[in-house]
C-alpha positions as CSV (number, residue, x, y, z in Angstrom):
1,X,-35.9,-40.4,54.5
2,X,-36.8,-39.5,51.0
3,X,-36.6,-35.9,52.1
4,X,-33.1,-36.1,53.3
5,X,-31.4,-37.8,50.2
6,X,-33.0,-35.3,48.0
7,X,-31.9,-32.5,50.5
8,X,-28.5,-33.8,50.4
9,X,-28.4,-34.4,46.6
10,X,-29.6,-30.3,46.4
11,X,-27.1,-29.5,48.6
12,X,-24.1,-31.9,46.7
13,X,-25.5,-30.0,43.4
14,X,-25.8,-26.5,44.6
15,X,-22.1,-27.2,45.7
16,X,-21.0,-28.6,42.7
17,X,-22.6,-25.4,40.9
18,X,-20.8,-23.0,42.8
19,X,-17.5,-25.1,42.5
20,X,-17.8,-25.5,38.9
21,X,-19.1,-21.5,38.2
22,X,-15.9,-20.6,40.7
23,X,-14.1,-22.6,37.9
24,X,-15.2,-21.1,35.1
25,X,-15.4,-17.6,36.2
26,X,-11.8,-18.2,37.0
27,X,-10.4,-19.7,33.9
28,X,-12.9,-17.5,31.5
29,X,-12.9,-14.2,33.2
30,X,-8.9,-14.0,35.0
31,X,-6.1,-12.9,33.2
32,X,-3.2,-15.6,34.0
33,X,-0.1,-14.3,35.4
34,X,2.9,-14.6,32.5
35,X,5.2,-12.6,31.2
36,X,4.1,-10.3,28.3
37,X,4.3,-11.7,25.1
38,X,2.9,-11.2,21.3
39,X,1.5,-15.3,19.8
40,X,0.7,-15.1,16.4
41,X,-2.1,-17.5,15.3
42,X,-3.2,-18.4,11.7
43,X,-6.9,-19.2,11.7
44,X,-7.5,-20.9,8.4
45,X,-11.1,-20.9,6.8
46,X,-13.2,-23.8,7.7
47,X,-11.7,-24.5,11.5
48,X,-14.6,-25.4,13.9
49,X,-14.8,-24.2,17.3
50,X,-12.5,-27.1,18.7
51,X,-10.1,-27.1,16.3
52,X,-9.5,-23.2,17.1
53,X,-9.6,-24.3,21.0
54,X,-7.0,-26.8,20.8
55,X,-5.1,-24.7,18.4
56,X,-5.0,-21.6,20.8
57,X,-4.4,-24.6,23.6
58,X,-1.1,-25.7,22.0
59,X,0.1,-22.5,21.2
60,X,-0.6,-20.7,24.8
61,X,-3.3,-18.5,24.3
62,X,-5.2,-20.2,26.9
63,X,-4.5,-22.6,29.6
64,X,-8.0,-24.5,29.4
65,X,-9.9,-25.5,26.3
66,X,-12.7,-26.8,28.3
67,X,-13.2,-23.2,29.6
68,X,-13.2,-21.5,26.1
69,X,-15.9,-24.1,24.4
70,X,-18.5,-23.7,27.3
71,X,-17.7,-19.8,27.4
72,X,-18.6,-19.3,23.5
73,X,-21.7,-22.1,24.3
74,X,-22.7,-19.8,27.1
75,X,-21.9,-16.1,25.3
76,X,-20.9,-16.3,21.7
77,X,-22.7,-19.4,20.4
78,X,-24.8,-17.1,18.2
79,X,-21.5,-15.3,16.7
80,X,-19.0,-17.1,14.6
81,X,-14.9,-17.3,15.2
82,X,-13.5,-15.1,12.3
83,X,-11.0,-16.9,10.4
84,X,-7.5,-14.9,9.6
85,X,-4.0,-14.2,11.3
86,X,-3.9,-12.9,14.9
87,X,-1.8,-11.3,17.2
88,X,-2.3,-11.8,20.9
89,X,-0.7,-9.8,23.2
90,X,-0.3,-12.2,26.4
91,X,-1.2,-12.1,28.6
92,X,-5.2,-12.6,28.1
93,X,-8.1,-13.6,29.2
94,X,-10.1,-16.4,27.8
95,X,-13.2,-14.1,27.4
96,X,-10.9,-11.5,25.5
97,X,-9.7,-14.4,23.2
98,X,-12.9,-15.3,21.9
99,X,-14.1,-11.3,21.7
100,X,-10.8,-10.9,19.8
101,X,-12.0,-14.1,17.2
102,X,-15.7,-13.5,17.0
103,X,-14.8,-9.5,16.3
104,X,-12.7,-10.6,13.8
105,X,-9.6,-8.1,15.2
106,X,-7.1,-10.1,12.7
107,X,-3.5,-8.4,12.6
108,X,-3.1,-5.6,10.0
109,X,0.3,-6.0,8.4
110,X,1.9,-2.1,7.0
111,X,2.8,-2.0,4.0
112,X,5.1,0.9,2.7
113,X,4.8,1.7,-1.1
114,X,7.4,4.5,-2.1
115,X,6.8,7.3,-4.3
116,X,7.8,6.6,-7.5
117,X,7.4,2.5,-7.9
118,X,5.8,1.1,-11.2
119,X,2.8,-1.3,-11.1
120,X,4.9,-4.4,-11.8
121,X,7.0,-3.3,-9.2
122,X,4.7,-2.9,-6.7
123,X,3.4,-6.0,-7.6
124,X,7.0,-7.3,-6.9
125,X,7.0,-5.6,-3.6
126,X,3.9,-7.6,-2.6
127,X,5.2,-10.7,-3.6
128,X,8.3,-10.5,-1.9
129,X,6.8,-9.8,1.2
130,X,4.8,-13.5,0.8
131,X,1.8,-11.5,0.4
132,X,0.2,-11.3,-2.6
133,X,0.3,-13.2,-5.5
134,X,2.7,-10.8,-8.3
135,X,0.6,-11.9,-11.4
136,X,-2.8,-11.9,-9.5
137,X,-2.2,-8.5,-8.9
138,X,-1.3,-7.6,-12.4
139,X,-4.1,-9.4,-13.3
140,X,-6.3,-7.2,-10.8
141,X,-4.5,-3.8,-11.9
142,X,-5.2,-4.0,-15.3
143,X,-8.8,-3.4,-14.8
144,X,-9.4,0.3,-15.8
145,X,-12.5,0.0,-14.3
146,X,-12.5,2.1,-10.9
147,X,-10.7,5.2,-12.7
148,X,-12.8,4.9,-15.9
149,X,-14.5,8.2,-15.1
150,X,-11.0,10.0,-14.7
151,X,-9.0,8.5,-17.4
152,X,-10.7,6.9,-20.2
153,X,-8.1,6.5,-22.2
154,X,-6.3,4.3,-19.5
155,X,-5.0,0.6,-20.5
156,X,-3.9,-0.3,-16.6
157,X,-3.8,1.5,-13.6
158,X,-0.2,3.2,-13.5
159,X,0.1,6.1,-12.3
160,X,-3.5,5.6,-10.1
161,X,-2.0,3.0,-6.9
162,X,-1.0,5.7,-4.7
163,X,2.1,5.3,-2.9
164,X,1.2,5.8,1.0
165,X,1.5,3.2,4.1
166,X,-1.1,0.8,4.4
167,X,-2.7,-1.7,6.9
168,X,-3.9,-5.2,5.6
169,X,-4.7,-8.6,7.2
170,X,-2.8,-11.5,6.0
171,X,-5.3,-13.1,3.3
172,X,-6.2,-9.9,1.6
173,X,-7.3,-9.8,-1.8
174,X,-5.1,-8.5,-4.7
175,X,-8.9,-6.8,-5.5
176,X,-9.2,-5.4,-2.2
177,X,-5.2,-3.9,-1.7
178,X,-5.8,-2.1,-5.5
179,X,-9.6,-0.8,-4.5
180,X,-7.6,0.9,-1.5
181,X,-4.5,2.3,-3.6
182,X,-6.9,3.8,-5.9
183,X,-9.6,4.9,-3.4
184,X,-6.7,7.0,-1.7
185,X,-5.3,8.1,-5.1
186,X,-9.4,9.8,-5.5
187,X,-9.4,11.2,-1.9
188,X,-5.5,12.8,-2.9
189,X,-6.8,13.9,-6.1
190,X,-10.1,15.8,-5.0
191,X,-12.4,18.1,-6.9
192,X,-10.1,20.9,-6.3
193,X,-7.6,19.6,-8.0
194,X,-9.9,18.4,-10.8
195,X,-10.7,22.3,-11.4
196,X,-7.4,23.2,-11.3
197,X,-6.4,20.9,-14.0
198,X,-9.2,22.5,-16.4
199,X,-7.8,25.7,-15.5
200,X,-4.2,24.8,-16.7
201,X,-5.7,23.0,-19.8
202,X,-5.1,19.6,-18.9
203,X,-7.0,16.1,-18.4
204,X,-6.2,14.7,-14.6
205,X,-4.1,11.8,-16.9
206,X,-2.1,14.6,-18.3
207,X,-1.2,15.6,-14.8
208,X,-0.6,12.3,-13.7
209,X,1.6,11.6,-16.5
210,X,3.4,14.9,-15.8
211,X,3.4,14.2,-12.3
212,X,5.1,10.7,-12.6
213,X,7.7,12.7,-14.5
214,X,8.3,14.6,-11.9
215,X,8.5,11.9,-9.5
216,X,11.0,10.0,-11.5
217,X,13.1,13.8,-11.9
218,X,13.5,14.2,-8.4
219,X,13.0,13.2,-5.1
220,X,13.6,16.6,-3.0
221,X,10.1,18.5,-2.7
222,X,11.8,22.1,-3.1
223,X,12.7,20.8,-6.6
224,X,9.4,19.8,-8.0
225,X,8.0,22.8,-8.7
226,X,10.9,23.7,-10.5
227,X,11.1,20.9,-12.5
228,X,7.2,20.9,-13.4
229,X,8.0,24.3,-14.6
230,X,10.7,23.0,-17.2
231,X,8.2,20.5,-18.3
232,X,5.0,23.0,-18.6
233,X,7.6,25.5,-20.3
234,X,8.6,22.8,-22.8
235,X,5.0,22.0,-23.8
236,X,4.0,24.8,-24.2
237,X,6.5,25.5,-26.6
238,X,6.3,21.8,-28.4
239,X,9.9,21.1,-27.4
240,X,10.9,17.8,-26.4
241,X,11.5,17.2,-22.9
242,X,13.9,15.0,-23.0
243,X,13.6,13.1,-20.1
244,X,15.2,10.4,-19.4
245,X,13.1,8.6,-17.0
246,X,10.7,7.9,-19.6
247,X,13.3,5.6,-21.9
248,X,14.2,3.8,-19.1
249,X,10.3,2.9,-18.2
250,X,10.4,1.8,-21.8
251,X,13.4,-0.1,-21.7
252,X,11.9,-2.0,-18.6
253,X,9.0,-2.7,-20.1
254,X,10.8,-4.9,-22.6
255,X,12.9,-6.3,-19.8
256,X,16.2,-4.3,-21.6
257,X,17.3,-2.3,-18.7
258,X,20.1,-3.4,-17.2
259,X,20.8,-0.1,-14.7
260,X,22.7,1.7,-17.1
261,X,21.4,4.1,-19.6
262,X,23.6,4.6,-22.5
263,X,23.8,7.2,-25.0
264,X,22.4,4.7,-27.6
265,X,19.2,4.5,-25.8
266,X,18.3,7.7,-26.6
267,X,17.7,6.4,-29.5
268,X,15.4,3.6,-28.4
269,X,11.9,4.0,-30.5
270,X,9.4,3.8,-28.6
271,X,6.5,6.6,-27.6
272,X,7.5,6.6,-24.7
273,X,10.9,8.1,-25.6
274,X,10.5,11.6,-25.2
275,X,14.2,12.1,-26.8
276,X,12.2,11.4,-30.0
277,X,8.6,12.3,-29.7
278,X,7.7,15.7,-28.3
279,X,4.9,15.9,-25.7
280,X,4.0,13.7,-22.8
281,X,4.2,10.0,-23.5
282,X,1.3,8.4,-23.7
283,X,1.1,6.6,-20.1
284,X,2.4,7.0,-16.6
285,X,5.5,5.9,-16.2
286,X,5.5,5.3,-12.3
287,X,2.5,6.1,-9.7
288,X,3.6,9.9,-8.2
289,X,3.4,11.3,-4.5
290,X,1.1,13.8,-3.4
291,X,4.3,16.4,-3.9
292,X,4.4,15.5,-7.7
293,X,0.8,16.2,-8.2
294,X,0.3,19.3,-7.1
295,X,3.7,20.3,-8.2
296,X,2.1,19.4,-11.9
297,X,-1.0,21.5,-11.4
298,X,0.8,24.5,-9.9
299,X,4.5,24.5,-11.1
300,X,6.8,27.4,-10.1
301,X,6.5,30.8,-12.1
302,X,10.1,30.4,-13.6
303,X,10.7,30.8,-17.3
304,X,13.6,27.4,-16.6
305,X,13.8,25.2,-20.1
306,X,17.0,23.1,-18.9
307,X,18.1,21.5,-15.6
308,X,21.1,18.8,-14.7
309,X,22.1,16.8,-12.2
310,X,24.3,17.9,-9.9
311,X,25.4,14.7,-8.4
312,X,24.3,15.2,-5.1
313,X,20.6,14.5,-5.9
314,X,20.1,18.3,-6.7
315,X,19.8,19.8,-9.9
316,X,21.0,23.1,-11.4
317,X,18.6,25.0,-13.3
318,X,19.1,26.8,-16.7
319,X,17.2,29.7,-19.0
320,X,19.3,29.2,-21.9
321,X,20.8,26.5,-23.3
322,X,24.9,27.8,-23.4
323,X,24.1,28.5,-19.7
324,X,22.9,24.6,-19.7
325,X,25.8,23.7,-21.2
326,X,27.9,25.4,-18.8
327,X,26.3,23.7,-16.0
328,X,26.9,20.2,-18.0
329,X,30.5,20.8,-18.3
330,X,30.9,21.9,-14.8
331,X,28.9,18.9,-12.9
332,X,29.3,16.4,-15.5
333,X,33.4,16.4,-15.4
334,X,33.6,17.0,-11.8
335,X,31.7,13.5,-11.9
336,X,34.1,11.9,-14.4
């Protein structure tokens, strides 16, 4: 008698096994049928394993919580649910899920920083995407630290935040996006380069300065050869370069720019006003493109002192300055 209960309690078990493993293998290793779909989930620091389940629950990542806590008991227990923003493409499994979260495969946000953009701007840029913190940033940039054996004479890192597309997870450090601007600025600005710039006489913050020049100059890549040649002509010659660019970094720097530059801010003394002071100013005045730095270190054998607008975002370039003049009077009134 005793036999048979316990060979019918076996049997009731073994069946109860194989219905609750038919269960599970169905809710933990099938993909539900749905239509596709992206569910963004915010994983904050500090969320235990049930709080994510009921979170992912509620928002339709998975159909059964029950299913994903015994799954990670059974094969994740001894790896932790990475905390951070993700985006699930639906449909998934529940096993995928949790290899998604203990992997940590948080979504990368891009990031687009244009040639040309000044630290505080970039910082702005940041900011107004709900990303990062503007003065935390600031705060972070201002370390010279990771370009100290480039540029010793740097007081921030202008000129050094390389302007490229980047990936980021939501929660990223101000520290962490500036370690990656300037990494890629070293990788951009390799050894090569370095040797060129002893060649031509110059420290790689000379070139940078140059180069953010250049960048501010013009934005069409035939041109910036040309224009580093104007510049390189200049210096070597200790005439001003007059470049205009340079006031209005100064003018923004004091908050007095108001879009405009007027023929009274040429007059505006500060180092940085290249109308007064011959040479390069003593900082970057934006962070430069690839383009502009190699268009610093190898400008275009032309003997150019003089270029102008031509109001179509290309410039005319001069020898002499009557033949500068000319090309003043021509594109200047046909824009009045």
């Amino acid at each position: 008698m005793l036999i048979n209960i316990i060979k019918k309690a076996l049997i009731l078990a073994a069946v109860i096994f194989l219905l609750l493993s038919t269960w599970f293998s169905f809710e933990f290793y099938i993909t539900p049928k749905c239509s596709p779909k992206t569910q963004f989930v915010n994983i904050e620091s500090g969320t235990s394993v049930k709080q994510i389940a009921q979170i992912l629950q509620e928002q339709g990542v998975i159909s059964k919580k029950r299913a994903f806590l015994l799954g990670y008991q059974i094969f994740f227990s001894t790896k932790s649910l990475k905390a951070g923003e993700y985006a699930f493409q639906l449909p998934l499994s529940t096993k995928k899920v949790l290899s998604t979260l203990t992997e940590g495969k948080t979504f990368l946000h891009s990031i687009t920083f244009p040639e040309g953009l000044t630290r505080k701007e970039i910082a702005f840029h940041l900011r107004s995407l709900l990303f990062i913190d503007e003065e935390d940033f600031l705060k972070t940039s201002a370390d010279t630290e990771p370009i100290i054996l480039l540029d010793k004479k740097a007081s921030n890192l202008e000129g050094y935040l390389f302007p490229e597309t980047y990936h980021f997870s939501k929660g990223t450090q101000a520290k962490d996006v500036v370690f990656v601007m300037v990494s890629q600025f070293k990788q951009v600005f390799s050894k090569k380069w370095q040797r060129r710039a002893e060649e031509i006489g110059m420290t790689p913050r000379e070139v940078v300065i140059l180069a953010s020049l250049i960048e501010k100059e013009t934005s069409l890549p035939e041109e910036k050869e040309l224009v580093s040649s104007v510049f390189h002509n200049r210096l070597k010659i200790n005439m001003k370069l007059d470049c205009d660019p340079t006031i209005i970094y100064a003018l923004k720097q004091e908050g007095r720019y108001d879009g405009r530059l007027r023929t009274k801010d040429l007059k505006y003394n500060s180092p940085y006003n290249t109308y007064i002071y011959p040479g390069l100013p003593p900082g970057p005045i934006a962070n430069p493109g690839k383009d502009s730095l190699k268009a610093a270190l190898y400008p275009a054998d032309e003997k150019y002192l003089y270029f102008v607008s031509k109001n179509d975002g290309s410039h005319h370039f001069s020898l002499t300055f009557r033949e500068h003049q000319n090309a003043v009077n021509k594109y200047q009134k046909r824009k009045r």
